[in-house]
N, CA, C and O atoms as a DFTB+ gen file, in Angstrom:
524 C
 N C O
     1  1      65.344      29.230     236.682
     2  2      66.768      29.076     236.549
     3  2      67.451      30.050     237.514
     4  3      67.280      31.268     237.552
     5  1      68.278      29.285     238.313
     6  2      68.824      30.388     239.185
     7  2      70.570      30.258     238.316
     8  3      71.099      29.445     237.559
     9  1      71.016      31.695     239.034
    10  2      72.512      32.489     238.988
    11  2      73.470      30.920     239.387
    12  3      74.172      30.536     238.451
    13  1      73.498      30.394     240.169
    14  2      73.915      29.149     240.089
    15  2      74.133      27.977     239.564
    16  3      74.998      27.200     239.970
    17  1      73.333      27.759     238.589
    18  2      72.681      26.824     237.342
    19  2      73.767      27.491     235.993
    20  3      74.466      26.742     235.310
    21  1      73.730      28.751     235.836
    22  2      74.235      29.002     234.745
    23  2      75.827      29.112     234.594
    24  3      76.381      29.247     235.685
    25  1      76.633      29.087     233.558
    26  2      77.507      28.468     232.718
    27  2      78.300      30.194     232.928
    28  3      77.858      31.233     232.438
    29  1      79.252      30.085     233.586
    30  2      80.435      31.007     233.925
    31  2      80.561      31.773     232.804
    32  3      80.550      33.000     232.903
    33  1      80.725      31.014     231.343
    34  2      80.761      31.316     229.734
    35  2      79.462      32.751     229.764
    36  3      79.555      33.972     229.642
    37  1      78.413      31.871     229.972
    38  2      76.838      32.806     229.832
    39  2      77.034      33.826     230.269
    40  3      77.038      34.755     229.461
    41  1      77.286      34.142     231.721
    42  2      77.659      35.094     232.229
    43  2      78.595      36.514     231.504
    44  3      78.503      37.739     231.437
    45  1      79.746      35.116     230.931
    46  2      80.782      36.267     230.963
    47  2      79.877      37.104     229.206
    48  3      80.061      38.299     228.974
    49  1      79.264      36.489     228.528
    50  2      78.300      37.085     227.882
    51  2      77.735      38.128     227.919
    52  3      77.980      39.221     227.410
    53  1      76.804      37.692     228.670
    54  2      75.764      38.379     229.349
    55  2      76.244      40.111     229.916
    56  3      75.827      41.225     229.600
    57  1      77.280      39.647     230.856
    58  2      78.226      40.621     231.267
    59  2      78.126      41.762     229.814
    60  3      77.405      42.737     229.601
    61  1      79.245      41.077     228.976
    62  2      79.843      42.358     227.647
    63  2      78.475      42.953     226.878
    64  3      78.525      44.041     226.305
    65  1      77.165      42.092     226.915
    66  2      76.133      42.453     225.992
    67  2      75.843      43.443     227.044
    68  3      75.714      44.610     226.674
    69  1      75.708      43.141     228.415
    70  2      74.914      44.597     228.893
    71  2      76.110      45.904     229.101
    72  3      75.782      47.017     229.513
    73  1      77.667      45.490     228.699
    74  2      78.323      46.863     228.871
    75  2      78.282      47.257     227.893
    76  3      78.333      48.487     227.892
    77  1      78.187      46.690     226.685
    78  2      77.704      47.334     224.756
    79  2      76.411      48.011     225.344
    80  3      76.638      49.201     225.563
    81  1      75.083      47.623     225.682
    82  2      74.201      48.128     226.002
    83  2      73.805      49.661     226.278
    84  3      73.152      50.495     225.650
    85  1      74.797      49.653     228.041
    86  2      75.369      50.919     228.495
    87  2      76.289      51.879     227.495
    88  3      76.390      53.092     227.311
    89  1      76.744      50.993     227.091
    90  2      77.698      51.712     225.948
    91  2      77.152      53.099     224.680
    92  3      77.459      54.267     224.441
    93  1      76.068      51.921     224.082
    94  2      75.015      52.224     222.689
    95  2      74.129      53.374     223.736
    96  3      74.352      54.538     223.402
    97  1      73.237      53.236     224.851
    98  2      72.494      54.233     225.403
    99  2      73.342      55.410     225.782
   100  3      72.980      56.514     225.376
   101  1      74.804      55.275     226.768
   102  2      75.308      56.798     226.702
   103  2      75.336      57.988     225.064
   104  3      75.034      59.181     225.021
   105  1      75.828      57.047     223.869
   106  2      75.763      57.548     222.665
   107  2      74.648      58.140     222.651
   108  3      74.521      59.358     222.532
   109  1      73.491      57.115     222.805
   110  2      72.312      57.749     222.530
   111  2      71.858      59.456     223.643
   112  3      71.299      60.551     223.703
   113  1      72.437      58.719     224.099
   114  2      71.863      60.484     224.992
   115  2      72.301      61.356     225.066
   116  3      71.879      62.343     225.668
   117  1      73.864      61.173     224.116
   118  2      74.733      62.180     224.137
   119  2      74.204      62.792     222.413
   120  3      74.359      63.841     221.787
   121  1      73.712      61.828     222.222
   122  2      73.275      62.634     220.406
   123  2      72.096      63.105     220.650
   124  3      71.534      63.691     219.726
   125  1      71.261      62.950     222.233
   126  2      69.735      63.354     222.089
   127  2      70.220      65.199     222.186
   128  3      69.770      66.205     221.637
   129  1      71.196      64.987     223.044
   130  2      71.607      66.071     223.995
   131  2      72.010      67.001     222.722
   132  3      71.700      68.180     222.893
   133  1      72.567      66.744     221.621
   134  2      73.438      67.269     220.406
   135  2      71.998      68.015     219.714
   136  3      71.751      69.220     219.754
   137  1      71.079      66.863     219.032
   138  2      69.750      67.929     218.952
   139  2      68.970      68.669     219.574
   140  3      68.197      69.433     218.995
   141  1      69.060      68.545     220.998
   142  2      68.183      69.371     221.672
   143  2      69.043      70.983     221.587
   144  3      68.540      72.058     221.261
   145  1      70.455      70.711     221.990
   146  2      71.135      72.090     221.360
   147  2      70.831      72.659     220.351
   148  3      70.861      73.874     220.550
   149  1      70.389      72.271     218.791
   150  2      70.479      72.408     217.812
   151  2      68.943      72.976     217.611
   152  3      68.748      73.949     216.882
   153  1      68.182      72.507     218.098
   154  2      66.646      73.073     218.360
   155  2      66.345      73.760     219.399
   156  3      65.160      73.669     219.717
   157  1      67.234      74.670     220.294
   158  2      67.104      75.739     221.281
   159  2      67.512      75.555     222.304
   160  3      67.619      76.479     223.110
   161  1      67.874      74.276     222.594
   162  2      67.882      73.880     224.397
   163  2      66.648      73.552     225.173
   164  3      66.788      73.616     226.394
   165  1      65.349      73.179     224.677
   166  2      64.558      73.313     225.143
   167  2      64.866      71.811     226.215
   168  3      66.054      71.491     226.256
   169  1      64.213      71.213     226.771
   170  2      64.388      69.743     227.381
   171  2      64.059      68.416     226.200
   172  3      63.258      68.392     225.266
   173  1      64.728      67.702     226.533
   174  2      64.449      66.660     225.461
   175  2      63.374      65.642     226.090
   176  3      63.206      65.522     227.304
   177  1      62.546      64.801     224.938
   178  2      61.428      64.288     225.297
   179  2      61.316      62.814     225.969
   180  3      61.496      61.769     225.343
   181  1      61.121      62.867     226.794
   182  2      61.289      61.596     227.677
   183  2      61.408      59.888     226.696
   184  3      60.765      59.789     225.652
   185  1      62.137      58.880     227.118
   186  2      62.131      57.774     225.987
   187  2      61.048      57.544     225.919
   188  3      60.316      58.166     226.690
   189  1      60.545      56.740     225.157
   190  2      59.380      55.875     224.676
   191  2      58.152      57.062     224.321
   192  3      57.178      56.517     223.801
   193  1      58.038      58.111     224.439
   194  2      57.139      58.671     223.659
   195  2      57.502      59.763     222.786
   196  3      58.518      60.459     222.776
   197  1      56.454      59.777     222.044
   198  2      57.165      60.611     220.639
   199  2      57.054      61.989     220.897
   200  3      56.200      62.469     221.643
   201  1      57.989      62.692     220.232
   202  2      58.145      64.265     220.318
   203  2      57.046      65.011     220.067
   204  3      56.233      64.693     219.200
   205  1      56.911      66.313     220.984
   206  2      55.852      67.226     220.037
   207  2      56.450      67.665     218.356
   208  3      57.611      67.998     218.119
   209  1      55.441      67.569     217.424
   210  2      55.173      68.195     216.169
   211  2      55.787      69.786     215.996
   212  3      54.898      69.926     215.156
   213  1      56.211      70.601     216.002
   214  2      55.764      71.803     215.484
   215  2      57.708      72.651     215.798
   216  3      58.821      72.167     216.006
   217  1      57.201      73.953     215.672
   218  2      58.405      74.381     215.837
   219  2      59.085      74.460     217.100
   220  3      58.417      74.477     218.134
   221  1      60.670      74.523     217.140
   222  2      60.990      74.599     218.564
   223  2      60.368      75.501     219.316
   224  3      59.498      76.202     218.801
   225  1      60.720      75.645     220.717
   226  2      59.820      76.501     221.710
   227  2      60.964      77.671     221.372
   228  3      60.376      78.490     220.666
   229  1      62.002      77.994     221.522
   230  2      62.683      78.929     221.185
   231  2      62.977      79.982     220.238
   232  3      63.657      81.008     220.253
   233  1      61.730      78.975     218.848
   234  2      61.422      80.228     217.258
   235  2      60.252      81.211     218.049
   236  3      59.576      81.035     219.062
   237  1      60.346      82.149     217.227
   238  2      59.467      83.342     217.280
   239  2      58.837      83.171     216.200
   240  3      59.444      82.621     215.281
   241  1      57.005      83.724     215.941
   242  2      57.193      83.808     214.904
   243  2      57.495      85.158     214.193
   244  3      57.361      86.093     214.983
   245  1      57.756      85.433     213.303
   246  2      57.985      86.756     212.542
   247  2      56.707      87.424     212.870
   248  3      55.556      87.055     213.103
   249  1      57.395      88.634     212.795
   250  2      56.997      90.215     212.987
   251  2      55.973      90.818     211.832
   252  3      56.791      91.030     210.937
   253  1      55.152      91.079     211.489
   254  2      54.318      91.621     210.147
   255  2      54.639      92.784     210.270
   256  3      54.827      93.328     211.358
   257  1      54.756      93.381     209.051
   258  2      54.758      95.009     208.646
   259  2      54.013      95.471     209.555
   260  3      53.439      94.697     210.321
   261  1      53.837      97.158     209.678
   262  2      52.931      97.705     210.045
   263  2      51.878      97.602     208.933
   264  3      52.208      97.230     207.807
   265  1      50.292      98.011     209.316
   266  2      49.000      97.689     208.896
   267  2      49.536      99.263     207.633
   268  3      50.482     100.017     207.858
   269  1      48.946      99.313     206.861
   270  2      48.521     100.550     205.979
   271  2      47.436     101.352     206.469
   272  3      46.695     100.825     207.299
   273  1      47.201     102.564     206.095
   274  2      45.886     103.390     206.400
   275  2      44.967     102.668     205.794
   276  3      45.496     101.795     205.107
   277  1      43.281     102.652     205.734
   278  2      42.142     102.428     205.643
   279  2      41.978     102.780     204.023
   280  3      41.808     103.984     203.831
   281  1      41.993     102.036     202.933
   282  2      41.913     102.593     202.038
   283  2      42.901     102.504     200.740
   284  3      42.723     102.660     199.532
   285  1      44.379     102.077     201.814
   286  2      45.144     102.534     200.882
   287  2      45.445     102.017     199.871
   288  3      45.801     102.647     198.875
   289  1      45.352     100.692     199.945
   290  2      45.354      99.549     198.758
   291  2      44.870     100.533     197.536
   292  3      45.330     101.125     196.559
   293  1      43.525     100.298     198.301
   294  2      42.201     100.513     197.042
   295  2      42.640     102.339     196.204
   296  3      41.921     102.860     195.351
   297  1      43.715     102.859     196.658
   298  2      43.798     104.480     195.810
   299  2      45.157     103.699     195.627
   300  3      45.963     104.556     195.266
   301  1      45.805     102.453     195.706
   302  2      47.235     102.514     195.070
   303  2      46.856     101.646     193.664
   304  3      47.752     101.456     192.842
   305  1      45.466     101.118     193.419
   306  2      45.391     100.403     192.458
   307  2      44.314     101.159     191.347
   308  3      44.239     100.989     190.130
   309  1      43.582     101.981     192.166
   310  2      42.944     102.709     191.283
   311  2      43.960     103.963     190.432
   312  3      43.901     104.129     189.214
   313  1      44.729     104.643     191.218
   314  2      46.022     105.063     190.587
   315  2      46.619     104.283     189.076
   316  3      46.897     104.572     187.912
   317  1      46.589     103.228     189.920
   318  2      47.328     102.054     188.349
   319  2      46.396     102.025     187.434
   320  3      46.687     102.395     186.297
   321  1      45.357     101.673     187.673
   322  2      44.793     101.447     186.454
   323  2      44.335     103.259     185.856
   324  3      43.981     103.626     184.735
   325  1      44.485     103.862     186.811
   326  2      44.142     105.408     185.400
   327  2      45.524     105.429     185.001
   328  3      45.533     105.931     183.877
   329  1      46.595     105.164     185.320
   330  2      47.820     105.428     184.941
   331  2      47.661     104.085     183.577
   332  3      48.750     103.874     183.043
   333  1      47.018     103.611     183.264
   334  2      46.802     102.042     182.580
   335  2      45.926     102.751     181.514
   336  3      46.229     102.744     180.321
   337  1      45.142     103.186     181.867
   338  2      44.316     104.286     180.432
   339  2      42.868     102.746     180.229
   340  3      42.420     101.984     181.086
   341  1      42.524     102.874     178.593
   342  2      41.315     102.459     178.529
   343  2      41.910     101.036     178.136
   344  3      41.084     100.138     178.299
   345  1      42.787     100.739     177.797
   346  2      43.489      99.233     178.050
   347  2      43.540      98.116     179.204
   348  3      43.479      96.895     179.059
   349  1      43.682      98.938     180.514
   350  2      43.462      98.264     181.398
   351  2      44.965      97.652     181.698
   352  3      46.001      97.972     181.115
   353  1      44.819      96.724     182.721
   354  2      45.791      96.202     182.969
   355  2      46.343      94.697     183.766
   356  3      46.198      94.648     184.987
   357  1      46.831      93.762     183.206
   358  2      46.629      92.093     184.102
   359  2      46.942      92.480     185.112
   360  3      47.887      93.268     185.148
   361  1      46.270      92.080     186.361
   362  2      46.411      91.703     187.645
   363  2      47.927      90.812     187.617
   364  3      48.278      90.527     188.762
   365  1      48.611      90.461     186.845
   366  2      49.775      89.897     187.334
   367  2      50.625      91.052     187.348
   368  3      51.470      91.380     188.180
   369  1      50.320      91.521     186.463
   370  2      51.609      92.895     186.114
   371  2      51.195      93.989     187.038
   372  3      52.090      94.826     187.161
   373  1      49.709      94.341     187.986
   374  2      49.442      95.078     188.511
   375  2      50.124      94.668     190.181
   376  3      50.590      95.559     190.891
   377  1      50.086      93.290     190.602
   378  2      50.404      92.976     191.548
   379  2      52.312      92.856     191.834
   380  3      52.848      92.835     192.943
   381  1      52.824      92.812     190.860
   382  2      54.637      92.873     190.359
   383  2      54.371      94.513     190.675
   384  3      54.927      94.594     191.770
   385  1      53.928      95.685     190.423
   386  2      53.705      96.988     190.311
   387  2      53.913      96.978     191.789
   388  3      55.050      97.098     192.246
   389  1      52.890      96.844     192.542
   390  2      52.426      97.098     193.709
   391  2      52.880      96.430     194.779
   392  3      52.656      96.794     195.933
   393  1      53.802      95.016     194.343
   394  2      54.512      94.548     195.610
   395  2      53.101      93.530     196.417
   396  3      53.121      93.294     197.625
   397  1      52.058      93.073     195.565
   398  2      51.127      92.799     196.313
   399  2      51.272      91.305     195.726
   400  3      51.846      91.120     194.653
   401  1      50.815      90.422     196.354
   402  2      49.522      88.832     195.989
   403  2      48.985      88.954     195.038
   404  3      48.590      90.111     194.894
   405  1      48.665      88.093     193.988
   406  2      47.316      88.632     192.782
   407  2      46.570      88.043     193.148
   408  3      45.462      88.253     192.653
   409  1      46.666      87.028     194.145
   410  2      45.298      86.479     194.757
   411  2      44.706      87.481     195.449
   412  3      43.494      87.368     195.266
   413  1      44.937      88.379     196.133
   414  2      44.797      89.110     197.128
   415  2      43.759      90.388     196.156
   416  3      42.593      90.769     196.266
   417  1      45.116      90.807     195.043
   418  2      43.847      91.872     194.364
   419  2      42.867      91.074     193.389
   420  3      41.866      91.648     192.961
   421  1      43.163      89.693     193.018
   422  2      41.580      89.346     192.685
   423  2      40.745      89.230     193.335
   424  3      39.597      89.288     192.893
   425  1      41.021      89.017     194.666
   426  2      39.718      88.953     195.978
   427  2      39.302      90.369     195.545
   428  3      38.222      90.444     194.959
   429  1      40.064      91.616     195.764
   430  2      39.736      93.259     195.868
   431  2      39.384      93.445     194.923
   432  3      38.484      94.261     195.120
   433  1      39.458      93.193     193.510
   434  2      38.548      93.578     192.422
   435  2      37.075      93.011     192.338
   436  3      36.103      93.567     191.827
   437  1      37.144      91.508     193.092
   438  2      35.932      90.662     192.830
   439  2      35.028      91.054     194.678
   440  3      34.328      90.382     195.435
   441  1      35.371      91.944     194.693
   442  2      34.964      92.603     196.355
   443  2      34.507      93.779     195.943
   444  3      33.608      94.206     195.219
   445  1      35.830      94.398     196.950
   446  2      35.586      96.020     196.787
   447  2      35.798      96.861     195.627
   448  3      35.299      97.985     195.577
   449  1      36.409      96.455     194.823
   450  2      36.218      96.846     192.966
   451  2      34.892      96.727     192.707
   452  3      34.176      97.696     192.451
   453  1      34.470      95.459     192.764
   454  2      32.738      95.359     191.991
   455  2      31.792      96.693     192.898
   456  3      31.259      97.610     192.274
   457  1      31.730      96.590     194.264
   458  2      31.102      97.684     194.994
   459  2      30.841      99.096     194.617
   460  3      29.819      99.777     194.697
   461  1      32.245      99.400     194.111
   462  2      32.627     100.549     194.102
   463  2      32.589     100.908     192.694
   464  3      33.512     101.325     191.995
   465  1      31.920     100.783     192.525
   466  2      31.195     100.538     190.337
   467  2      32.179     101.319     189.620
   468  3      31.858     101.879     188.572
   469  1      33.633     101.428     190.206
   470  2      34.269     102.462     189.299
   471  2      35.244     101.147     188.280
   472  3      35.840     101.770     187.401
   473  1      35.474      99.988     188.194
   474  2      36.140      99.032     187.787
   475  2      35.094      98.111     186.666
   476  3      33.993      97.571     186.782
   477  1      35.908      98.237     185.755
   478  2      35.510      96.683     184.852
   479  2      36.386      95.998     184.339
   480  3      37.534      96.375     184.103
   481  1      35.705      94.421     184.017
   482  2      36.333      93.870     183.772
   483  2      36.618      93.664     182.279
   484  3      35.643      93.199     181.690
   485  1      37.831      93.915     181.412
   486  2      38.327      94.160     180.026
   487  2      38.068      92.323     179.662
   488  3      37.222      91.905     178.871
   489  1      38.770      91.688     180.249
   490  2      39.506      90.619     180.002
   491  2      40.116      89.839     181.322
   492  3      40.544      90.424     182.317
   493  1      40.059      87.845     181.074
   494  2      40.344      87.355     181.941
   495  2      41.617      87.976     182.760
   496  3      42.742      88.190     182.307
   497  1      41.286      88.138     183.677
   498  2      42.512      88.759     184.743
   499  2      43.387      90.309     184.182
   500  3      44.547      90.574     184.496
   501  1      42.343      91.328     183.155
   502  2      42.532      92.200     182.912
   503  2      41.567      93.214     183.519
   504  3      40.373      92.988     183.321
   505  1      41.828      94.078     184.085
   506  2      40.587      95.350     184.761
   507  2      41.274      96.825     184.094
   508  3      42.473      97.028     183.904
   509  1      40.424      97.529     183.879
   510  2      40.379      99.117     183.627
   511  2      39.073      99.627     184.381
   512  3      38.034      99.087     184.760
   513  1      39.685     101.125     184.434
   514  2      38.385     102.090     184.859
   515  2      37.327     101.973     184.421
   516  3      37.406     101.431     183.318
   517  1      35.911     102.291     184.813
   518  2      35.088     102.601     183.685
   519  2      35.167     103.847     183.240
   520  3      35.972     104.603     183.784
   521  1      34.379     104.294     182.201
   522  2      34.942     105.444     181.017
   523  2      33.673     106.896     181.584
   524  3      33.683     107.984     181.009
C-alpha cells in the first residue's frame, strides 16, 4: 500500500495518533526524569530493559560503632550475672541490660560461656555463675 492509495481521513488519523504518541512519551520521560531525582540523580535506565535491583548508587551504607576491646562482652555479662547472685538471670532481661541481641548472647553462652566452665545453665534461657 503506498502514501497515495490511502484516504486523506487515514492520514489525518494517523497524523493525531502519532502526536498523542509524542505527547504520552515526553510525559513519560519527564516522570522518568522526576524518579531518577528522587533516587540520587544517578542516570536513568535505558527503555526496554529493566532496572538494576538494589539500592540507589548515591546511599551509603551506614557506619558501625567502633569494635569494643577483646573481651569485653564476656566481663560485661559475667558482671551481670554475679550482680544476678545464685538465681541467675533470662537472657532476655540480660540482653535489655546490656543493649545487646539475645541471639547474639545465646551464641556467647552456648560458645564462649560453655568454654570457660564458669557459667551454667539454671533454666531454659536462664544462666548463673557456677557456685
Amino acid at each position: 500500500m503506498s502514501i497515495a492509495t490511502i484516504p486523506t481521513v487515514v492520514l489525518k488519523r494517523l497524523i493525531k495518533l502519532q502526536e498523542s504518541r509524542e505527547a504520552l512519551l515526553g510525559k513519560v520521560a519527564e516522570i522518568e526524569a522526576e524518579i531518577t531525582k528522587v533516587f540520587g540523580g544517578g542516570a536513568a535506565a535505558p527503555r526496554g530493559r529493566k532496572p538494576k535491583v538494589g539500592r540507589p548508587a548515591a546511599a551509603k551504607p551506614a557506619k558501625r560503632g567502633k569494635r569494643g576491646k577483646r573481651g569485653a562482652t564476656g566481663a560485661k555479662i559475667f558482671a551481670a550475672l554475679k550482680a544476678a547472685g545464685s538465681k541467675g538471670i533470662r537472657v532476655a532481661d540480660l540482653a535489655e541490660n546490656l543493649k545487646m541481641k539475645g541471639q547474639n548472647l545465646h551464641v556467647w553462652f552456648n560458645t564462649t560461656g560453655k568454654k570457660s566452665g564458669k557459667v551454667e545453665r539454671v533454666d531454659k534461657g536462664v544462666y548463673r555463675l557456677k557456685a
